[in-house]
C-alpha positions in Angstrom: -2.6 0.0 -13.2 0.7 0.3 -14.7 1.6 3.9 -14.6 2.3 6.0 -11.5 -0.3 8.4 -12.2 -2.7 5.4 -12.8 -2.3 5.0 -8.8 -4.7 5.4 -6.3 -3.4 7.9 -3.8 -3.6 5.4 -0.8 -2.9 1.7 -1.5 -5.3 1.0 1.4 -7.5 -1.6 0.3 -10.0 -1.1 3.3 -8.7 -4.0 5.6 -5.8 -3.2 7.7 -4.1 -5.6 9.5 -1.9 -3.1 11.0 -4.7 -2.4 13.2 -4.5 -6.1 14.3 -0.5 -6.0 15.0 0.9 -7.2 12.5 4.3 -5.2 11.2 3.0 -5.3 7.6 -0.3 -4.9 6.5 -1.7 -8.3 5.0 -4.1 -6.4 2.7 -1.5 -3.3 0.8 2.0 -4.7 2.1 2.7 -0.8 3.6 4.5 -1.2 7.1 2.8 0.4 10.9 5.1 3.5 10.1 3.9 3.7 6.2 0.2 3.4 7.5 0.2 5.4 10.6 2.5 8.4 8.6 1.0 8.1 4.7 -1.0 11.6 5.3 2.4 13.7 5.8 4.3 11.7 3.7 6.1 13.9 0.7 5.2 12.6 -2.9 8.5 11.4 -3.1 8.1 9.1 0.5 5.3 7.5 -1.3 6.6 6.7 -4.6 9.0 4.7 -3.3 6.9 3.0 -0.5 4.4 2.5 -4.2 7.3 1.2 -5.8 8.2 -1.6 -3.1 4.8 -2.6 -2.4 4.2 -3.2 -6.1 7.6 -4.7 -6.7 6.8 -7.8 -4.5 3.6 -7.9 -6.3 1.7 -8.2 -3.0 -0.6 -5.4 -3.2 -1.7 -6.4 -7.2 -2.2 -9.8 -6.0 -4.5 -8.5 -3.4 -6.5 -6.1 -5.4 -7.2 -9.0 -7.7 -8.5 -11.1 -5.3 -10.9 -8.2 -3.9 -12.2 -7.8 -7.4 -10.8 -4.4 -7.7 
């Protein structure tokens, strides 16, 4: 998935270790805020948050090892 349209709209990978405290979610790399405010974030909110989490290559790496 190279292309923004080629995203998912959630980067929720199904394990969130928000839930467990952690600041930043091991499994898609979004922070508490990201997770708990993605459903009224504007397009333009999650573009960026998109762009982070797949700059540091975090959430690809995940995916991968999910075999998604």
């Amino acid at each position: 998935m190279s292309h923004k349209h080629d995203l998912p709209d959630s980067p929720c990978l199904g394990f969130c270790t928000t839930a467990l405290g952690d600041e930043v979610c091991k499994s898609c790399g979004r922070t508490f805020e990201e997770v708990c405010q993605w459903i009224t974030m504007t397009p333009e909110q999650k573009a960026v948050t998109w762009q982070r989490i797949r700059q540091n290559g975090w959430w690809d790496q995940q995916r991968k090892a999910k075999g998604l």
